[in-house]
DRENBATI-143249 format. One line per field, with one value per residue (C-alpha): x, y, z; residue in three letters; residue number from 1. Coordinates in Angstrom, 1 decimal. Layout:
<recs>
xx	c(X,...)
yy	c(Y,...)
zz	c(Z,...)
residu	c(ala,...)
num	c(NUM,...)
</recs>
This chain:
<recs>
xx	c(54.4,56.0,53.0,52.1,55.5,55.0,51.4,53.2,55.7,53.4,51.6,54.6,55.5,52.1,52.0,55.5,54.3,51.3,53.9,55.8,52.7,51.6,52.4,50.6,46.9,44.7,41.7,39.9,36.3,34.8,33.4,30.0,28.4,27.8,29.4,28.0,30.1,29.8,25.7,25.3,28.1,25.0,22.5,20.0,20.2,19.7,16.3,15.9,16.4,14.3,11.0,11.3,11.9,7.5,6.4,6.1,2.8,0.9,1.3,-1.7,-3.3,-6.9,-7.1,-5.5,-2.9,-1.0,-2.3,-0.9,-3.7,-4.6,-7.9,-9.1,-8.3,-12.1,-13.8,-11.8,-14.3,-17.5,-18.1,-17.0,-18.1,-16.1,-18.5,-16.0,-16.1,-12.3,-9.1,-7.5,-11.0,-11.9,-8.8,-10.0,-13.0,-11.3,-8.8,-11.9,-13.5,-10.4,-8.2,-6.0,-4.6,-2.8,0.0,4.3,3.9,0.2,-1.1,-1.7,-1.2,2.5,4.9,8.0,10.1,8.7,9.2,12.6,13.5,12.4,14.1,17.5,17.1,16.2,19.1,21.6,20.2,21.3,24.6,25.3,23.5,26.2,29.6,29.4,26.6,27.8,24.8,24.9,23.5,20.6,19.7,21.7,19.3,15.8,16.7,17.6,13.9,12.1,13.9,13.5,9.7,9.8,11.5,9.4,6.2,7.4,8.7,5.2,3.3,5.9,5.0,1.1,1.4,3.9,4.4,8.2,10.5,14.0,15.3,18.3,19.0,22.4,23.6,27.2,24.1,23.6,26.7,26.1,22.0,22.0,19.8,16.9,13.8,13.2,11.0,7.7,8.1,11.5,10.4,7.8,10.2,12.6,9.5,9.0,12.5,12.5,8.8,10.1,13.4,11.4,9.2,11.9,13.5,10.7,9.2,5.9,5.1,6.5,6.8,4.2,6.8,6.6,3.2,3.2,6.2,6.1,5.9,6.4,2.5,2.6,5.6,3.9,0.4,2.7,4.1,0.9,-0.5,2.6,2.0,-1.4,-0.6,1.7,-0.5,-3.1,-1.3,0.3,-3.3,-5.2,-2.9,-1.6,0.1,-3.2,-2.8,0.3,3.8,6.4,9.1,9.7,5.8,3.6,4.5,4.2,0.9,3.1,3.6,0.2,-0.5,3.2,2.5,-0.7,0.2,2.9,0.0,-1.8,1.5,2.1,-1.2,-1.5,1.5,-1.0,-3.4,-1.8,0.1,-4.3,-4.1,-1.5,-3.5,-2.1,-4.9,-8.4,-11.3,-13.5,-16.7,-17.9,-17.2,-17.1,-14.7,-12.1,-12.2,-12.6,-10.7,-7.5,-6.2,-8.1,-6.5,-7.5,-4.9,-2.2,-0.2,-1.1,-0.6,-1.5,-2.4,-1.5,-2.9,-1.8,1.4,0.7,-3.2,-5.2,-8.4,-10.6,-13.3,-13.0,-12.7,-15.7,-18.0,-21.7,-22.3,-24.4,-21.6,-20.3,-22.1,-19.8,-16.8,-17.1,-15.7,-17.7,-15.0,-16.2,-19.5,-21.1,-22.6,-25.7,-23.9,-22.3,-25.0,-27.2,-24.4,-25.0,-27.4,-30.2,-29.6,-30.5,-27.8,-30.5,-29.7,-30.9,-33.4,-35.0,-37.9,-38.9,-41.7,-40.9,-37.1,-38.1,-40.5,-38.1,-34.2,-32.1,-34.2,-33.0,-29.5,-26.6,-24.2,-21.6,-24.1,-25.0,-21.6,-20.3,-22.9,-24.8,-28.2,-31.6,-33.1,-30.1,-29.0,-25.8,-24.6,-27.5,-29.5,-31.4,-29.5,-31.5,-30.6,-33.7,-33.4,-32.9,-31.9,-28.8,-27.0,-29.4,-28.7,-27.9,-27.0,-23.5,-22.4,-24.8,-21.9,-18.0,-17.8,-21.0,-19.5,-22.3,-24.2,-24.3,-26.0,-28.1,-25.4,-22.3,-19.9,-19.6,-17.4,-13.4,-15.3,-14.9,-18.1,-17.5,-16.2,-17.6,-14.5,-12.4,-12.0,-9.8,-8.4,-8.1,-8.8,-6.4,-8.4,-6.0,-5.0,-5.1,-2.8,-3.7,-6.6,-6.9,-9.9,-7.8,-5.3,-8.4,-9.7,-5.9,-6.1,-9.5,-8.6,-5.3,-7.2,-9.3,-7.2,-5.2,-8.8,-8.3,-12.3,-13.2,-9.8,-11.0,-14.5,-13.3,-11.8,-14.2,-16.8,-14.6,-15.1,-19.1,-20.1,-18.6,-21.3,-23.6,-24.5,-24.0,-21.0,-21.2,-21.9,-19.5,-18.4,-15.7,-12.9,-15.2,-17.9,-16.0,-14.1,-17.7,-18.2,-14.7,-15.0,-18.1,-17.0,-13.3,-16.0,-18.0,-15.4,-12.5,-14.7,-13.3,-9.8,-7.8,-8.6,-10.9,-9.2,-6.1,-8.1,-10.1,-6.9,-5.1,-8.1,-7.7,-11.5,-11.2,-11.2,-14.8,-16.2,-14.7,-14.7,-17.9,-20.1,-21.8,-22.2,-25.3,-26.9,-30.5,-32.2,-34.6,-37.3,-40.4,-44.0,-46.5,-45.9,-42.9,-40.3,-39.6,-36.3,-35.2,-32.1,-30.2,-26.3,-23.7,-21.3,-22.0,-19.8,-18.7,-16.1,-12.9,-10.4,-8.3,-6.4,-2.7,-3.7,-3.0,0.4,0.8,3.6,7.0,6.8,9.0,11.8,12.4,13.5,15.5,17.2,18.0,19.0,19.6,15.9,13.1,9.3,6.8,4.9,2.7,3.1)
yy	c(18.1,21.3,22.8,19.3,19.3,23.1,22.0,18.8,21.3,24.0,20.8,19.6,23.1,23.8,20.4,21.5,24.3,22.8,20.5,23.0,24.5,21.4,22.2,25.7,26.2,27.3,26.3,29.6,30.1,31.9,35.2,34.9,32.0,30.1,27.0,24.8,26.1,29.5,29.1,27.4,29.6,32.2,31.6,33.6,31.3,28.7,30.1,30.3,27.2,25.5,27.9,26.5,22.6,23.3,24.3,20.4,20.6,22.5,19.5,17.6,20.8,20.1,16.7,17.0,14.8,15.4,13.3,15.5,17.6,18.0,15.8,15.1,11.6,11.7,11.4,8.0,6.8,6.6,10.5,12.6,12.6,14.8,16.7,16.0,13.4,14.3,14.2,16.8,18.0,14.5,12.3,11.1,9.8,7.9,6.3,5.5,3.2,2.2,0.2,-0.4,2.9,2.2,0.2,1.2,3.3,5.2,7.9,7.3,8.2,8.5,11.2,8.8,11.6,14.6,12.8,12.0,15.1,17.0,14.1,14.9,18.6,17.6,15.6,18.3,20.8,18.2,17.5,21.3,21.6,19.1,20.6,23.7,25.5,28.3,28.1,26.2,23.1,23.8,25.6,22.9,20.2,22.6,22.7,19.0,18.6,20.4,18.7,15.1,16.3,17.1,13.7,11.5,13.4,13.3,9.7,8.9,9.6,7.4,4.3,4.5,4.3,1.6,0.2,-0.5,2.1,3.3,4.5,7.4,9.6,11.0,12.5,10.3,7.3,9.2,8.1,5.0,4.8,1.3,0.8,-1.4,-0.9,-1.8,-3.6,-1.7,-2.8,-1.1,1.9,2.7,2.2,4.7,7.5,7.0,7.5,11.5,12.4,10.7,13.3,15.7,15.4,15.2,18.4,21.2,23.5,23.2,26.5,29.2,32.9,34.6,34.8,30.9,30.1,27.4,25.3,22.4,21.7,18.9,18.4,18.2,15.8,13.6,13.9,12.6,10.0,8.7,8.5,7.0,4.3,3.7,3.0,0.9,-1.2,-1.4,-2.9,-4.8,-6.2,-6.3,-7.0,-10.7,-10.7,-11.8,-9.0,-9.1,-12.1,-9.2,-10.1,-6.4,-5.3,-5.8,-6.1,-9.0,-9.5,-10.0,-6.8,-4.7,-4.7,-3.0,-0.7,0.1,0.7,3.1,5.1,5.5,6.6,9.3,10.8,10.9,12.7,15.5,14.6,16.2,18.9,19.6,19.5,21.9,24.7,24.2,22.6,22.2,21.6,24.2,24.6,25.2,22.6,24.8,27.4,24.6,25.7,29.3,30.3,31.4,30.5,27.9,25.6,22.8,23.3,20.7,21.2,23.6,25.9,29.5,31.5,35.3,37.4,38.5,36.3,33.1,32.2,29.0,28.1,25.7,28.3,28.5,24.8,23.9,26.6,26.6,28.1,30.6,32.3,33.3,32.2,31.3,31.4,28.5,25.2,22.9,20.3,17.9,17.6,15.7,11.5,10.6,7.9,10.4,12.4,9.2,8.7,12.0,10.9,12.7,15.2,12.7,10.3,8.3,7.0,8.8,6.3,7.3,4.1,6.9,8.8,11.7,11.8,11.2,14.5,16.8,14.7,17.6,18.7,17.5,16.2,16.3,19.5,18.3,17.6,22.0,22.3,20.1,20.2,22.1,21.4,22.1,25.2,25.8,29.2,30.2,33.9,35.8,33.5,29.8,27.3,25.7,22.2,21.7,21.0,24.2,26.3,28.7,25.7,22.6,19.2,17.6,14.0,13.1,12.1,14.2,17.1,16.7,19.7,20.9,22.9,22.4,19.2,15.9,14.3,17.4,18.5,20.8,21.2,23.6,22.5,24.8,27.4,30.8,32.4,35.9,35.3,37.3,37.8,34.8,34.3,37.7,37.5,33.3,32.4,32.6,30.0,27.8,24.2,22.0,19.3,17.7,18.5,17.7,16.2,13.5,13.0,12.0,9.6,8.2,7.7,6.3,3.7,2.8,2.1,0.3,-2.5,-2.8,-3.8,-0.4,0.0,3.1,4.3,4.7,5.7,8.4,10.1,9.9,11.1,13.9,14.4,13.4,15.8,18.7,17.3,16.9,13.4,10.5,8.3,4.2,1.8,-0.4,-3.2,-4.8,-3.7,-4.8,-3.0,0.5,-0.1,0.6,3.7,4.8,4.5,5.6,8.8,9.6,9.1,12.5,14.1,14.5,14.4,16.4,16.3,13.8,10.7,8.1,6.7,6.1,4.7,2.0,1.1,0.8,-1.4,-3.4,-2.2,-0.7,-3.7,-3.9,-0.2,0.6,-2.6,-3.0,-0.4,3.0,5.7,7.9,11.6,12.7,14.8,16.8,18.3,20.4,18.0,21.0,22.8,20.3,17.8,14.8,13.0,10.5,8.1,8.7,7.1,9.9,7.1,5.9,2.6,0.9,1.5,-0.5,-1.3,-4.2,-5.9,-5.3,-1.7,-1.9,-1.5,1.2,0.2,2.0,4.1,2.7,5.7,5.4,1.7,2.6,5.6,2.9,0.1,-1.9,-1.3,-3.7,-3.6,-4.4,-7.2,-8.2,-5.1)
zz	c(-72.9,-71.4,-70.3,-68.3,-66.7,-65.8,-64.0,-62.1,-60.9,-59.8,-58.1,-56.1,-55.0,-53.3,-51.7,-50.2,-49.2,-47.6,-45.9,-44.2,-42.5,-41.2,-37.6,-37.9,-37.3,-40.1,-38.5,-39.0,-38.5,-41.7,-40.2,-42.4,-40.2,-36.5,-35.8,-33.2,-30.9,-31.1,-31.2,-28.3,-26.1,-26.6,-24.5,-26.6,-29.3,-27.4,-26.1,-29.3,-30.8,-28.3,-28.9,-32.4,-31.2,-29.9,-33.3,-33.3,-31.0,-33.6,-36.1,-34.2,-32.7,-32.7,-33.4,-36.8,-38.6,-41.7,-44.4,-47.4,-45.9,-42.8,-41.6,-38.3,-37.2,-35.4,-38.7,-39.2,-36.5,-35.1,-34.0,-37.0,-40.2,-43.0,-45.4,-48.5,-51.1,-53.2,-52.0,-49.6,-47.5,-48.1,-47.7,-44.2,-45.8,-48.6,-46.6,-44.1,-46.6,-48.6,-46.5,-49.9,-49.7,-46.6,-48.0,-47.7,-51.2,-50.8,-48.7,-45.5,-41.6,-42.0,-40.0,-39.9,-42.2,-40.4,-36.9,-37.7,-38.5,-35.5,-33.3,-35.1,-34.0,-30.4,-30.7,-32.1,-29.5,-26.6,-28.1,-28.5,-24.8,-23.3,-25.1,-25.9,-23.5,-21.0,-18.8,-15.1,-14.4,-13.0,-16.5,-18.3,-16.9,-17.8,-20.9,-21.4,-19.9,-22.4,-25.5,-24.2,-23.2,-27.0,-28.2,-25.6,-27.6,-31.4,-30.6,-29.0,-32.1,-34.1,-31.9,-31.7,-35.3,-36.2,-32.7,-33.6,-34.5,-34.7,-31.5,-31.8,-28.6,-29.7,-33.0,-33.0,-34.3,-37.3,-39.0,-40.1,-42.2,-41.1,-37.8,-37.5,-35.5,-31.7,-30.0,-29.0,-25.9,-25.7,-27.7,-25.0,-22.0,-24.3,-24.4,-20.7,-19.4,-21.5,-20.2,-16.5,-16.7,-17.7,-14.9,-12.5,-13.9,-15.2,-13.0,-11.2,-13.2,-15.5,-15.1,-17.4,-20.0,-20.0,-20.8,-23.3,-22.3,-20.3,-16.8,-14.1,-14.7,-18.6,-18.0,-15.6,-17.8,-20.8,-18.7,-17.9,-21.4,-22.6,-19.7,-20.3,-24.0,-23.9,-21.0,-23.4,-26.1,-23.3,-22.2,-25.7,-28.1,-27.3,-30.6,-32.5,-34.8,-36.9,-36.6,-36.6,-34.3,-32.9,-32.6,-29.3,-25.6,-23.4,-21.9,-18.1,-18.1,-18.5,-14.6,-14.0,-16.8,-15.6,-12.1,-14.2,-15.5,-12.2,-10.6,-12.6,-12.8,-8.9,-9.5,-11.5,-9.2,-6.3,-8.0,-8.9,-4.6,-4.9,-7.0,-10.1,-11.7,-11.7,-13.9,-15.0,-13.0,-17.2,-19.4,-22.2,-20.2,-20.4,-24.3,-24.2,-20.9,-22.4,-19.0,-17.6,-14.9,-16.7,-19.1,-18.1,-21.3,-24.3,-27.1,-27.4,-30.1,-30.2,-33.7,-36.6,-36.1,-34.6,-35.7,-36.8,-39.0,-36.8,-36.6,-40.4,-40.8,-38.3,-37.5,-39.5,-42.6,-41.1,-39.3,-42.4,-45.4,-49.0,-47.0,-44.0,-45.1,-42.5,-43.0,-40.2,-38.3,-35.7,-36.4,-35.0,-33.2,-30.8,-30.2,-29.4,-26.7,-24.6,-22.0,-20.1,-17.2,-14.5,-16.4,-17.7,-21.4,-24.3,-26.4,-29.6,-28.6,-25.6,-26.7,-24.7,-25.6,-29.5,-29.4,-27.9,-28.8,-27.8,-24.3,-21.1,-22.2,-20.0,-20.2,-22.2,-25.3,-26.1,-25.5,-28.0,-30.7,-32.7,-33.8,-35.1,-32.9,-31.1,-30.0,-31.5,-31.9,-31.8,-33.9,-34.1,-36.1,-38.9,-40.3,-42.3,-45.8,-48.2,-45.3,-45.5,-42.9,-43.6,-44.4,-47.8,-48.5,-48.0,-51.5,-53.7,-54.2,-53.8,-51.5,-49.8,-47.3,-44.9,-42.4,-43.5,-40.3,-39.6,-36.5,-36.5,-34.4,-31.3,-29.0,-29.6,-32.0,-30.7,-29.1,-30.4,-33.7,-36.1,-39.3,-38.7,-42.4,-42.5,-38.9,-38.5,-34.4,-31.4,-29.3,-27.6,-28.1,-24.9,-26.0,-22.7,-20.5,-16.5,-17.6,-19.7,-16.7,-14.7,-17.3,-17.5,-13.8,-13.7,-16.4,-14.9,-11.3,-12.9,-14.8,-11.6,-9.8,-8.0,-8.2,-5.7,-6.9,-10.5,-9.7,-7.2,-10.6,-12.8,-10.1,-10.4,-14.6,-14.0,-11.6,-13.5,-16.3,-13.4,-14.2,-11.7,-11.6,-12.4,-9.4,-11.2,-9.0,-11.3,-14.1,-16.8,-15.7,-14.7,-18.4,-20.0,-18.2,-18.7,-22.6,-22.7,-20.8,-23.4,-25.9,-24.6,-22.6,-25.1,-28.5,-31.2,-29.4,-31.3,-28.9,-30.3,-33.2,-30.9,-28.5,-30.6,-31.5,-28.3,-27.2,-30.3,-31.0,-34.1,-36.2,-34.6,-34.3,-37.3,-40.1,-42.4,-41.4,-41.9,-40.0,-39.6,-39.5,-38.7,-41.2,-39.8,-41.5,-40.5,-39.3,-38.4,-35.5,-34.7,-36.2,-38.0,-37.4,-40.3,-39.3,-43.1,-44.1,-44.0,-45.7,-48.8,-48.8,-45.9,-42.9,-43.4,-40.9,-41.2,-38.7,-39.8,-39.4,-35.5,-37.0,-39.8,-42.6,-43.0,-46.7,-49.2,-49.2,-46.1,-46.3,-49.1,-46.9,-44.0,-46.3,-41.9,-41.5,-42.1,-43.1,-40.5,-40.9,-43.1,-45.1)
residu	c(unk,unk,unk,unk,unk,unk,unk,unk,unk,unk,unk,unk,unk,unk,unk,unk,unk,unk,unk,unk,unk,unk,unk,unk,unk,unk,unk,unk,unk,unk,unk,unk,unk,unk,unk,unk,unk,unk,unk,unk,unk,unk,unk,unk,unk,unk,unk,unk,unk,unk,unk,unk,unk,unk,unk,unk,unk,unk,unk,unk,unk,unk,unk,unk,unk,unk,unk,unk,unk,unk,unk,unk,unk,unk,unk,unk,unk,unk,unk,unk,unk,unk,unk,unk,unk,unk,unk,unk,unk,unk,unk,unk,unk,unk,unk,unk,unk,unk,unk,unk,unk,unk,unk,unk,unk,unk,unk,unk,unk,unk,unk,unk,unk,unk,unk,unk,unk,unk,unk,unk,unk,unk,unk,unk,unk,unk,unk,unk,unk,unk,unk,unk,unk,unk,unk,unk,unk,unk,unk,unk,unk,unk,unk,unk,unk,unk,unk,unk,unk,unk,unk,unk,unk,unk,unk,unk,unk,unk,unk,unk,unk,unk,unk,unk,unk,unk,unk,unk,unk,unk,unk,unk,unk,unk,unk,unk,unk,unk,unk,unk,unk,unk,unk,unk,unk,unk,unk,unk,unk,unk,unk,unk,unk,unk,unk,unk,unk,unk,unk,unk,unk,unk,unk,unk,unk,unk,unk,unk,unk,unk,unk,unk,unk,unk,unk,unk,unk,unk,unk,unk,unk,unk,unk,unk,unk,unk,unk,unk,unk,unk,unk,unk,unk,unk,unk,unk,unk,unk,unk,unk,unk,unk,unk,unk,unk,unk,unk,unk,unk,unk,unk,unk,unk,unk,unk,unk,unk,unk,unk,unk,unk,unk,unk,unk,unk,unk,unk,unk,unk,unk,unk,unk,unk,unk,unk,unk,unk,unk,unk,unk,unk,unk,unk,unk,unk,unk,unk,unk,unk,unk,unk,unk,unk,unk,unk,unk,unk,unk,unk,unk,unk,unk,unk,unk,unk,unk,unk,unk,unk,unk,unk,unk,unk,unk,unk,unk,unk,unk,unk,unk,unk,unk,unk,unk,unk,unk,unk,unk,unk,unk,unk,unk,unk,unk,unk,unk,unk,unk,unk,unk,unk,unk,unk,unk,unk,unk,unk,unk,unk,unk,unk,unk,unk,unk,unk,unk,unk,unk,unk,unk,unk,unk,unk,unk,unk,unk,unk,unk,unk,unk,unk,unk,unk,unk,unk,unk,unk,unk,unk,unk,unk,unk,unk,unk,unk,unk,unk,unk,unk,unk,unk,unk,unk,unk,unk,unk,unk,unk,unk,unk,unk,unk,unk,unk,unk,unk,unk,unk,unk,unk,unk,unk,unk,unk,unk,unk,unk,unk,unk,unk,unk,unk,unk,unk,unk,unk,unk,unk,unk,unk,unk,unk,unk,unk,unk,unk,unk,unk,unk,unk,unk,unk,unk,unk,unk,unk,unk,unk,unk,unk,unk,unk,unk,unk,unk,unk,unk,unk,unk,unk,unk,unk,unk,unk,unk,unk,unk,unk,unk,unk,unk,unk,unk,unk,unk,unk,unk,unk,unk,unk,unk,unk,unk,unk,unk,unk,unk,unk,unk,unk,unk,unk,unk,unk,unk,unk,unk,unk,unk,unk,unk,unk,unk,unk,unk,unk,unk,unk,unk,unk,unk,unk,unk,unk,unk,unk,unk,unk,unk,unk,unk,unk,unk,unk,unk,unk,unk,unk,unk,unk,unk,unk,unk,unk,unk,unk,unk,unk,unk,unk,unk,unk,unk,unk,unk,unk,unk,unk,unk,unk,unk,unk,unk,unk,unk,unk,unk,unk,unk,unk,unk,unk,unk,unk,unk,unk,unk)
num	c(1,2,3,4,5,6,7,8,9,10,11,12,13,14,15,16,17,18,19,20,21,22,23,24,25,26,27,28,29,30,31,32,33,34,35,36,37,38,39,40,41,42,43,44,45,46,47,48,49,50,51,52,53,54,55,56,57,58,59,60,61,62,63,64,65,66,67,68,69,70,71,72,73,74,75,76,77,78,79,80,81,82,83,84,85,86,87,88,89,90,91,92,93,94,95,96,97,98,99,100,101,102,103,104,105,106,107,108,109,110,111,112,113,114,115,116,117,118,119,120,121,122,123,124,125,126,127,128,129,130,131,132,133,134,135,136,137,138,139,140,141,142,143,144,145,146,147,148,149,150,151,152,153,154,155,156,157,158,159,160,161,162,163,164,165,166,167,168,169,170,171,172,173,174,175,176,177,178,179,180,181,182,183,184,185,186,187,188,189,190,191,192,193,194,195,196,197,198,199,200,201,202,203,204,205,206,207,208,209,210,211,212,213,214,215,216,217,218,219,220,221,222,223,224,225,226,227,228,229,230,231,232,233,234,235,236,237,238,239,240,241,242,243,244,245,246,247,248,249,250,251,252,253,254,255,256,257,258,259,260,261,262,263,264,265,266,267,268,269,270,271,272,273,274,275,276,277,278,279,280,281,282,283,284,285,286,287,288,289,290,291,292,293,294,295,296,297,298,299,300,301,302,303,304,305,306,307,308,309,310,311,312,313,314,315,316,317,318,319,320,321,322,323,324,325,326,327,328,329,330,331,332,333,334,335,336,337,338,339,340,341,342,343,344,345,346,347,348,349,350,351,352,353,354,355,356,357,358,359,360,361,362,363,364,365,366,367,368,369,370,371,372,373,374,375,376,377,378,379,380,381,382,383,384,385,386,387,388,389,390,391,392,393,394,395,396,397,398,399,400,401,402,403,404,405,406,407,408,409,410,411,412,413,414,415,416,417,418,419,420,421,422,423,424,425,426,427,428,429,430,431,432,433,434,435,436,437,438,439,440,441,442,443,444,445,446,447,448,449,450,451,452,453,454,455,456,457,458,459,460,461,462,463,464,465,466,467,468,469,470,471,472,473,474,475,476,477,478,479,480,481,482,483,484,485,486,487,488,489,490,491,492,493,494,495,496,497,498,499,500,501,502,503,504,505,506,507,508,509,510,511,512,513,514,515,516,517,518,519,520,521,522,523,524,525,526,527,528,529,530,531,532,533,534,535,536,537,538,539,540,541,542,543,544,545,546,547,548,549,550,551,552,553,554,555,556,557,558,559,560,561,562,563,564,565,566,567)
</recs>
C-alpha cells in the first residue's frame, strides 16, 4: 500500500512539473532524421524525390503489366501468343481463357494498391512542394508539372481498368479511409486537368541532363490519349455493359471529347513543325535510335545499373540457345494483317502470295517479325520442326521456351546483342511514340467527320511504311483503316488490349475463339504452310470485363468505398 502511494506521488510530481513548462518549447527536432520540412527546404532532395516519383513508367515498359508476374497485355489478344502453359510465364494465358479468375478475390489485372501508393507520394511531394520548398516559382510550378504528369499517368491506368475510381489530389483526404469512387466521367476530366497543367508548365525540351522526364510534348501526347479514351467510352459504351451508377460517360459528350483529343495532338503536331519531333525515315530506327525524334515521351536504360530483360524475354532461341525464355511470339492473325508493298492485302487463296508468304510485304512486317528464312544476326532463322528455334505445339510441354505459331518476335530486340543473359539490354522504352500521337489525331479527326483531317495524319504514318493511305470518304470507313493501322504500327507496345476495349470490341475479338500459328515444314525445294491452334481452349472475354472489379482488401481498407457492378 505504501509503495502504491510512493508511485501516485512520484506521478503527480511529474505531471507538475510538466505543468510548469507548459509555456516553454520542447519541440525539438531529433538530430537522427528529416522532417518534412527540413527535406523539402533542400532542393537536392527534392530532385531527388521526384527522379524516384518516374520509376512508376518502368511498371508497363514494354507492354507489360504486373499480374503477380509480369505478362504482356498483347497476348490477352489477337497478336500475341505466350509460349507458357503454368502460372507465372503463363498467367496471361490462363486468365485469357478463364474469365473466372477475374473476380474481387483472384488474380487478375489489378494495380489499385500499387497505384495508390505512388499517388500518395505524388501527393506528399506537392504538399511538401507548396509549404516547405525554398525554390522560386517558376521552379515551384516545374516541378508541380512533373508530379501531376505523374498522377494524371498512374491515375490513367487506374481508370482504363475499373472506369471509376477514387479521386485524392491532396494528402489532408487521407485522414478519414472512408471515400467512395467517382464518376468515370469525372475521373477522366480529373486526369486531364494534371496532364493539361503539365502541358502548360514543362519545357519544350530538357538540357541533356534531362533526358527522360517529361516535356510540353509528352504532356500534350498524354492529354490526347487521355481524351481519346474517355471519347471512346463516351461513344461505345452507352451503358450496355454493366448498371453501375458511377461507370461510363454520357454519350453527349464524345464529339467534345474528341475534339479534346484532336486539340491536343495538333498541339504535338506543331511542336513536330517546330523540330522537336519527327518520325524515323526507318521504322525500326524508332526502336533502336537511342535518340530518335520520334520519342515523344520515354525511358532510358543505362548498364550495369539501370537494365531490362526483353531481349532475354523475346529474342529466339537461336540467339542464345538453353538460356532464351521466348515468352511471347507472334499469331498468324497479325502477320496475315501486314499487307503487300503496293498496299495490296495479303491472301493466303493467292497463289503467288501462298508460294512465297513473307516476299513483297510491306516494311513494317521484317521489322516486327521473325520468321522462317529470315536473316537475323548473321544467320537464317529456322522454324521447322526439330530445329534449334522450330515450332512445337502449343500445349505439348509447360514451358517450351521456343515458337508456337512458327514466328518470333523482332520488333525492340537489340540488333547487336550477343550476351544479354549476363549483361540484360539498355534499349529504350518509348512510352509514347510520335507515331501514336498521329494515330490519336487521325482517330480524333475522324469521329468529329474531320475526314482529310484524319487522313492527312495517317498519310503521314503510311508513307514512312511506304504503303498508300485509305480513300476513305466517311468516319466508318477511315475507322477501319485507322484500326487496322494501331494494329501494325504500335504491335508489341502495350496498345491492343486497351484498344479492343475502349471500342467495346473485345467482347467480340476476344470471346469464344482461338488463335492461330503456321507450322512450316520442308515440301522439296520449298515450303508447306499448315494453319495449326496456338490455344488449346477457347478465348474468353466477358462483358463485365469492360470494367475490372475492386480486390476484396481494398474494400475492407475503405470500409466508404463500394464494389463495381456486377462484381
Amino acid at each position: 500500500m505504501i509503495k502504491k502511494l510512493l508511485n501516485i506521488k512520484r506521478a503527480c510530481l511529474l505531471a507538475g512539473a510538466m505543468t510548469a513548462m507548459n509555456g516553454c518549447s520542447i519541440d525539438v527536432t531529433p538530430p537522427d532524421r528529416y522532417t518534412e520540412a527540413s527535406m523539402f527546404a533542400n532542393p537536392k532532395n527534392m530532385e531527388l524525390y521526384m527522379i524516384g516519383l518516374y520509376a512508376e513508367f518502368k511498371t508497363f515498359a514494354f507492354g507489360e503489366f504486373p499480374i503477380g508476374y509480369s505478362n504482356a497485355t498483347d497476348a490477352l489478344t489477337d497478336i500475341m501468343k505466350y509460349t507458357s502453359t503454368v502460372s507465372g510465364n503463363g498467367t496471361v494465358n490462363i486468365l485469357a481463357t478463364d474469365a473466372s479468375r477475374v473476380n474481387a478475390a483472384g488474380p487478375q489485372l489489378n494495380y489499385w494498391q500499387a497505384g495508390y501508393s505512388r499517388i500518395r507520394r505524388v501527393n506528399e511531394f506537392l504538399n511538401g512542394l507548396a509549404n516547405y520548398a525554398k525554390v522560386d516559382e517558376d521552379t515551384k510550378k516545374r516541378y508541380e508539372a512533373e508530379a501531376r504528369f505523374v498522377r494524371g499517368y498512374v491515375y490513367l491506368w487506374l481508370v482504363k481498368l475499373h472506369g471509376s475510381v477514387v479521386l485524392l489530389d491532396n494528402i489532408d483526404q487521407y485522414s478519414t479511409y472512408k471515400r467512395n469512387r467517382s464518376s468515370e466521367d469525372e475521373c477522366y476530366k480529373f486526369i486531364a486537368a494534371d496532364f493539361a497543367y503539365a502541358a502548360a508548365n514543362l519545357p519544350k525540351a530538357w538540357p541533356t541532363t534531362g533526358t527522360g522526364r517529361a516535356t510540353k510534348g509528352a504532356a500534350f501526347g498524354m492529354l490526347a490519349r487521355t481524351w481519346l479514351y474517355a471519347a471512346s467510352v463516351a461513344d461505345y459504351d452507352k451503358k450496355q455493359y454493366n448498371d453501375d451508377e458511377l461507370t461510363g460517360i454520357p454519350n453527349a459528350n464524345a464529339t467534345t471529347y474528341y475534339t479534346n483529343a484532336a486539340a491536343a495532338s495538333d498541339s504535338v503536331i506543331q511542336l513536330a513543325g517546330e523540330g522537336y519531333y519527327k518520325l524515323e525515315d526507318s521504322y525500326a530506327a524508332a526502336f533502336t535510335n537511342k535518340n530518335s525524334k520520334e520519342s515523344v515521351f520515354k525511358i532510358d536504360y543505362v548498364a550495369p545499373g539501370l537494365t531490362h530483360n526483353h531481349d532475354l524475354g523475346f529474342a529466339p532461341k537461336g540467339d542464345y540457345p538453353d538460356n532464351c525464355l521466348v515468352y511471347g511470339v507472334p499469331t498468324a492473325e497479325l502477320v496475315d494483317e501486314y499487307e503487300m508493298s503496293d498496299g495490296s492485302k495479303f491472301d493466303w487463296n493467292n497463289p503467288v502470295h501462298a508460294a512465297n508468304p513473307y516476299q513483297n510485304r510491306e516494311l513494317r512486317f521484317g521489322a516486327s517479325i521473325l520468321f522462317n528464312g529470315a536473316s537475323w544476326k548473321a544467320r537464317t532463322i529456322n522454324t521447322t520442326p526439330g530445329s534449334v528455334e522450330g515450332f512445337v505445339q502449343y500445349g505439348s510441354t509447360t514451358d517450351p521456351k521456343t515458337t508456337v505459331t512458327g514466328y518470333y518476335i523482332r520488333k525492340m530486340l537489340t540488333p547487336e546483342a550477343t550476351n544479354f543473359v549476363q549483361l540484360k539490354s539498355t534499349l529504350s522504352w518509348n512510352e509514347m511514340r510520335y507515331a501514336e500521337v498521329l494515330l490519336i489525331n487521325a482517330e480524333a479527326k475522324a469521329k468529329i467527320n474531320n475526314i482529310e483531317g484524319a487522313r492527312t495524319s495517317l498519310k503521314v504514318v503510311r508513307d514512312r511504311a511506304n504503303v498508300p493511305v485509305t480513300n476513305a470518304v466517311n468516319a466508318d470507313q477511315m475507322m477501319v483503316a485507322i484500326e487496322h493501322e494501331r494494329k501494325l504500327e504500335l504491335a508489341f507496345e502495350g496498345h491492343r488490349y486497351w484498344d479492343l476495349r475502349r471500342w467495346r470490341k473485345a467482347h467480340i475479338v476476344l470471346n469464344a475463339v482461338r488463335f492461330h500459328g503456321h507450322k512450316v515444314t520442308p515440301n522439296g525445294a520449298t515450303f508447306k504452310y499448315e494453319v495449326v491452334e496456338a490455344d488449346d481452349a477457347d478465348r474468353q472475354f466477358i462483358k463485365a470485363m469492360y470494367y475490372m472489379p475492386i480486390i476484396t482488401n481494398e474494400l475492407q481498407a475503405n470500409t466508404g468505398l463500394d464494389q463495381i457492378k456486377p462484381w
